[in-house]
C-alpha positions in Angstrom: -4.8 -12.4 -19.1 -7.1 -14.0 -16.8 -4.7 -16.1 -15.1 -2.0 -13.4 -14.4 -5.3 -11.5 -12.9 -5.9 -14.6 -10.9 -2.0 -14.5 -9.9 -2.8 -10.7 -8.6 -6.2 -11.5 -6.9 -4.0 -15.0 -5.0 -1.4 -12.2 -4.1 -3.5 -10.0 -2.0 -5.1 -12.8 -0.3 -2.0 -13.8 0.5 -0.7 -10.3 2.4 0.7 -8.9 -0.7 0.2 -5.8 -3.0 -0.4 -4.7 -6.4 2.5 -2.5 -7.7 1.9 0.8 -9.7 3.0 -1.0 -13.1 0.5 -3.7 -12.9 -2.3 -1.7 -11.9 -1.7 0.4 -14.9 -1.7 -2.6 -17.0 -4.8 -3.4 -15.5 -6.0 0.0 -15.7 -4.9 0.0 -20.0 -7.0 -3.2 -20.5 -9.7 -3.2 -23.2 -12.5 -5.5 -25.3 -13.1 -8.7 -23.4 -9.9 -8.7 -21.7 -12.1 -6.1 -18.9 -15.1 -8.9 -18.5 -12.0 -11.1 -16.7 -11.0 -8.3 -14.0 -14.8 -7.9 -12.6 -14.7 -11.7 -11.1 -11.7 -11.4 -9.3 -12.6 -7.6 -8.2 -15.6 -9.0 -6.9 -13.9 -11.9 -5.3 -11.4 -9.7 -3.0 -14.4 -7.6 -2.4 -16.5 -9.9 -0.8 -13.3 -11.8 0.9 -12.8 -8.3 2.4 -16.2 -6.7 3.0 -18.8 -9.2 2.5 -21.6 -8.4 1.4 -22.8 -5.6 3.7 -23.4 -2.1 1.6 -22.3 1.3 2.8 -25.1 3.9 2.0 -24.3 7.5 3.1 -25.8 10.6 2.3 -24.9 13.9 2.5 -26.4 17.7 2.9 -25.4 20.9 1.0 -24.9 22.7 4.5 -23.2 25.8 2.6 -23.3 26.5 -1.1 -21.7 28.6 -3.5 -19.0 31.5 -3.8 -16.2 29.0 -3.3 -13.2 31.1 -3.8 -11.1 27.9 -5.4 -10.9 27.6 -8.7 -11.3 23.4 -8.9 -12.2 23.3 -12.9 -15.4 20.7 -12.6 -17.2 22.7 -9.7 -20.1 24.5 -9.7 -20.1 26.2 -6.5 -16.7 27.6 -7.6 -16.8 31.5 -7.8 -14.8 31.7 -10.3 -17.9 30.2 -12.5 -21.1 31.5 -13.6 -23.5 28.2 -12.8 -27.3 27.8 -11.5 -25.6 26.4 -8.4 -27.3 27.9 -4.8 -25.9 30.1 -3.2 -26.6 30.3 0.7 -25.4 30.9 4.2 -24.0 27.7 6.5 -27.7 26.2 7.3 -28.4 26.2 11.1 -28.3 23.2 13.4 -32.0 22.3 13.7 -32.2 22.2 9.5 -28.5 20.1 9.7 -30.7 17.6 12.2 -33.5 17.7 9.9 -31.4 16.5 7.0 -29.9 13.7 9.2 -33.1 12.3 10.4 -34.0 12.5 6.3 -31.2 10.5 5.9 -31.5 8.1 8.6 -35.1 7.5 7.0 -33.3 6.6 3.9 -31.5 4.0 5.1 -27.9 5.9 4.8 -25.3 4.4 7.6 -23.4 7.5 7.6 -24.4 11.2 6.8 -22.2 13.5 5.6 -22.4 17.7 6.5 -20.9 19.6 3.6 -20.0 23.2 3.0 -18.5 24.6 0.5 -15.0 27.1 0.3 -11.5 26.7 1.1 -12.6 25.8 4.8 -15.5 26.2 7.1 -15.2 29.2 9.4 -13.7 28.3 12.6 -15.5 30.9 15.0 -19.0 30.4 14.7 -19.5 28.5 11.8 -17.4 25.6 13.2 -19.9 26.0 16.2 -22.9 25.5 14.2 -21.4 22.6 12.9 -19.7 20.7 15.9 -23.6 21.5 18.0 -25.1 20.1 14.9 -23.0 16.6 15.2 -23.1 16.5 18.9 -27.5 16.5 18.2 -26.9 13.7 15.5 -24.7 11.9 17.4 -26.9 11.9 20.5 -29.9 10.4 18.3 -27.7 7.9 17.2 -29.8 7.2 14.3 -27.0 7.8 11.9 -23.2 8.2 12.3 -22.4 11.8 11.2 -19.6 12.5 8.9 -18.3 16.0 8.0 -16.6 17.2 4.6 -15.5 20.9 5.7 -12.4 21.7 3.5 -9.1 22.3 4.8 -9.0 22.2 8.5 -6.4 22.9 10.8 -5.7 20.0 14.2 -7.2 21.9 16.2 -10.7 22.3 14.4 -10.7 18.3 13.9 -10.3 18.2 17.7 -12.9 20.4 18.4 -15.1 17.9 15.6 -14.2 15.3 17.7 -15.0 16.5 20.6 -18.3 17.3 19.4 -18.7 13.2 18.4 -17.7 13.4 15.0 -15.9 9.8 13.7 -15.4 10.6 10.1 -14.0 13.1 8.3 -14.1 13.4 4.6 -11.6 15.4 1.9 -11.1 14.3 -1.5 -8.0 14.5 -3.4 -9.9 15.4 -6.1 -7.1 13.7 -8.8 -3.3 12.8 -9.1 -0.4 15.1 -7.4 0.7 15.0 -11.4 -3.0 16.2 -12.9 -3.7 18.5 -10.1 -2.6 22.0 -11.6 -4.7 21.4 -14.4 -7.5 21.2 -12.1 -6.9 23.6 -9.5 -4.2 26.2 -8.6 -5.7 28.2 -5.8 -4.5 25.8 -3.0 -1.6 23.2 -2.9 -1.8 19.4 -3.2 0.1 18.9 0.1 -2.7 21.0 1.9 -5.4 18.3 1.8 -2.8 15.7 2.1 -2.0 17.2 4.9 -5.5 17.2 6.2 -6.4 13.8 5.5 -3.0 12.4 7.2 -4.3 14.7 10.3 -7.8 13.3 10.0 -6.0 9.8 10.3 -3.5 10.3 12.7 -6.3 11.8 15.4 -8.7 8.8 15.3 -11.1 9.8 12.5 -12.4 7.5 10.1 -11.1 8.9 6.9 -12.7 9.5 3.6 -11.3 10.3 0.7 -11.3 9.7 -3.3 -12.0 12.0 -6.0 -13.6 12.5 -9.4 -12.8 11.0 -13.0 -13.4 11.9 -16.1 -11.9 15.0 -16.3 -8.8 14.9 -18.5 -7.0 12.5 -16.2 -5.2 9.8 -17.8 -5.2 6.0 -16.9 -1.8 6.2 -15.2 -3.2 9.3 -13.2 -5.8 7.3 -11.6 -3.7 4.9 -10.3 -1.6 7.4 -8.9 -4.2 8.7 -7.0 -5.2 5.1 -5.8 -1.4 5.4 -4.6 -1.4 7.9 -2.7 -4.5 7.0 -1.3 -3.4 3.6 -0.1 -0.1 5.6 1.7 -2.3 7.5 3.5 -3.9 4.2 4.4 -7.6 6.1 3.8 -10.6 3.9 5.3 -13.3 4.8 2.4 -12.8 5.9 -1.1 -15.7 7.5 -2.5 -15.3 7.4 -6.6 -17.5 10.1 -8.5 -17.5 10.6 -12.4 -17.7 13.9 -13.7 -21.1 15.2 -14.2 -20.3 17.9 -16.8 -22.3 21.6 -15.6 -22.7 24.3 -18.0 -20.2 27.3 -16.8 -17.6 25.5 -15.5 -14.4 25.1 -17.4 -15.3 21.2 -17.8 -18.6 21.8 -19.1 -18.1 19.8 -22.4 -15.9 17.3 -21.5 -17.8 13.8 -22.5 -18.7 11.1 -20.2 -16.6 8.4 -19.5 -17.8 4.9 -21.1 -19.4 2.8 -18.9 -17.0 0.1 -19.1 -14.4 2.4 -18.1 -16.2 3.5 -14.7 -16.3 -0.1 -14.0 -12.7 -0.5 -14.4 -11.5 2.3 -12.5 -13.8 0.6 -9.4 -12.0 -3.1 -9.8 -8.8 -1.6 -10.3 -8.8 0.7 -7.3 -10.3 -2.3 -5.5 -7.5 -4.1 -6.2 -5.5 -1.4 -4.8 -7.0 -0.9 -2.0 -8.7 -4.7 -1.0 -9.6 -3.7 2.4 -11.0 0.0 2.1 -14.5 0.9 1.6 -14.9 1.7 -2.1 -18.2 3.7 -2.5 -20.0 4.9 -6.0 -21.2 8.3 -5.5 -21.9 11.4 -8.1 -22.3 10.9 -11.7 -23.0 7.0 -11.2 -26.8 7.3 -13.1 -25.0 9.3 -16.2 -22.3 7.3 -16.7 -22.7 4.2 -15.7 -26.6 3.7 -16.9 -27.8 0.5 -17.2 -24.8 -1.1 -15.9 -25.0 0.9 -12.4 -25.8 -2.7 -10.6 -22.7 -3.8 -11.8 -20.7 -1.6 -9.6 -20.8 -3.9 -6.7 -19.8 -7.0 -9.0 -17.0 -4.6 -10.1 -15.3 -4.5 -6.0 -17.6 -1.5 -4.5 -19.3 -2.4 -1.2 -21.0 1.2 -1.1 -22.9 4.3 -2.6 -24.3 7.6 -1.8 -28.1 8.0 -1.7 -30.2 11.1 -2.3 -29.4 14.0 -3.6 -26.1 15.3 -4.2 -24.3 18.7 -3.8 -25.8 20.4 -6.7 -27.8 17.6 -8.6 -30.1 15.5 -8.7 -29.2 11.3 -7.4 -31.8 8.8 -8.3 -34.8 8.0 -5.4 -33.6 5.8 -2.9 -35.7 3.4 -2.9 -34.8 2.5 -6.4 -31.5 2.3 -5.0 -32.2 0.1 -2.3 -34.5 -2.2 -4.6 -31.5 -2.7 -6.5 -29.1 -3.6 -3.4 -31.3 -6.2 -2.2 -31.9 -7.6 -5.7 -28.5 -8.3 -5.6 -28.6 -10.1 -2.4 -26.4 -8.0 -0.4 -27.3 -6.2 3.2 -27.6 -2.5 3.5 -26.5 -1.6 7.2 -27.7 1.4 9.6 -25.0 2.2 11.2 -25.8 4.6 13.5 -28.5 2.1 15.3 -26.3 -1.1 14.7 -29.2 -2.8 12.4 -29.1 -4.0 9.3 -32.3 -3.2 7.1 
């Protein structure tokens, strides 16, 4: 097996691509046949990003009485969670949270809010003065995750100085009625191809472990590669009691590693970041992510749990001799 992995690793270098049918090959593999995808994943990785480390992280700007029904969320109304429940924060605490994560060494910082889409009346104000402060600063390149927006909201972001836009896909076009039927698949397709096709860095992934099967994921990857998305961001299911996923099991550690080779495989020139669920699933083998093709990972907190500190996280990143980079100010630290 390791030589037709070679044969697939000497293919991208050499312009080409991975087909659906060989990434789920790859995707199916098991015992020690997995220890021989990791080199070459970490090969194309490093032939493609180096070994410069994304780091973003992210505040909970709005929380709670989501009115979709996605089945692993806790902010989702139509579960009964501890998840907070407040208001779209105001600019200056936005700010606040930027300059926290500028102090953390993220590169980019991502404003969240929960719901089908931010407001555009004055919520989207708040926001776009929020990013127009951030940008200013300069201390960290300000990203936005805001649901389903229309073209003329992710003007107005622009406008403002946003650069990245975020929407996740959650799971495959196949899966996705399993996990949520209050909005369509083609809606954040949609949004993500508008994101794209108006200047924006894109971001977009989604979550695993939660009833997906192997084929699934690479369908995502698939779609994700069409849409020619700049970062993937790769989160494993942290399982909350109240939501309709709340006993699913987590995914083998192994397994998490896979998915990141494969989908770097799939994508050898995207930005492949480890983000929720990485400490529960991955455990002692959460290092091993970057030998397995990521060149990124959140830090801090996440939406509603906890992350690991971040100095703990940068320990390990320059451990492993690679070079987180502040965006924002154009140094690496």
């Amino acid at each position: 097996m390791r030589e037709r992995i070679e044969a697939l690793e000497q293919r991208i270098y050499d312009g080409g691509q991975v087909t659906a049918e060989e990434a789920v090959e790859l995707m199916e593999l098991e015992g020690p046949e997995v220890y021989d995808l990791f080199p070459s994943a970490n090969r194309v990785a490093r032939r493609f990003k180096g070994y410069d480390v994304e780091l973003c992280g992210i505040v909970n700007a709005k929380s709670g009485r989501c009115p979709e029904d996605c089945a692993f969320c806790a902010q989702s109304a139509h579960h009964r969670t501890e998840a907070p429940v407040y208001d779209l924060k105001n600019p200056d605490e936005i700010v606040a949270a930027a300059r926290e994560g500028a102090g953390i060494c993220a590169n980019r910082f991502g404003i969240v809010t929960s719901g089908t889409a931010v407001g555009e009346g004055p919520e989207l104000d708040r926001v776009c003065e929020a990013v127009r402060r951030i940008a200013a600063e300069g201390e960290v390149s300000p990203c936005a995750s805001l649901g389903i927006l229309s073209e003329e909201a992710l003007r107005r972001l622009w406008e403002a100085g946003l650069r990245g836009y975020h929407h996740n896909l959650e799971t495959a076009r196949s899966f996705f009625p399993e996990i949520c039927t209050t909005h369509d698949y083609d809606d954040d397709v949609e949004t993500v191809r508008t994101a794209k096709r108006l200047g924006f860095m894109t971001c977009s992934g989604g979550i695993f472990g939660i009833g997906e099967s192997r084929a699934q994921r690479v369908e995502m990857a698939l779609t994700l590669r069409e849409l020619e998305v700049d970062s993937v961001p790769l989160n494993f299911l942290v399982p909350v009691q109240g939501t309709r996923l709340e006993s699913m099991p987590p995914l083998p550690p192994l397994e998490c590693l896979k998915i990141v080779a494969v989908y770097r495989f799939l994508l050898p020139r995207a930005t492949i970041k480890v983000c929720a669920g990485r400490d529960r699933n991955l455990g002692d083998l959460a290092s091993w992510i970057f030998y397995a093709g990521a060149n990124g990972m959140m830090v801090g907190h996440y939406l509603t749990t906890a992350g690991r500190h971040p100095d703990q996280d940068l320990k390990m990143v320059r451990d492993l001799g690679f070079r987180p980079v502040a965006e924002g100010s154009g140094r690496g630290l």
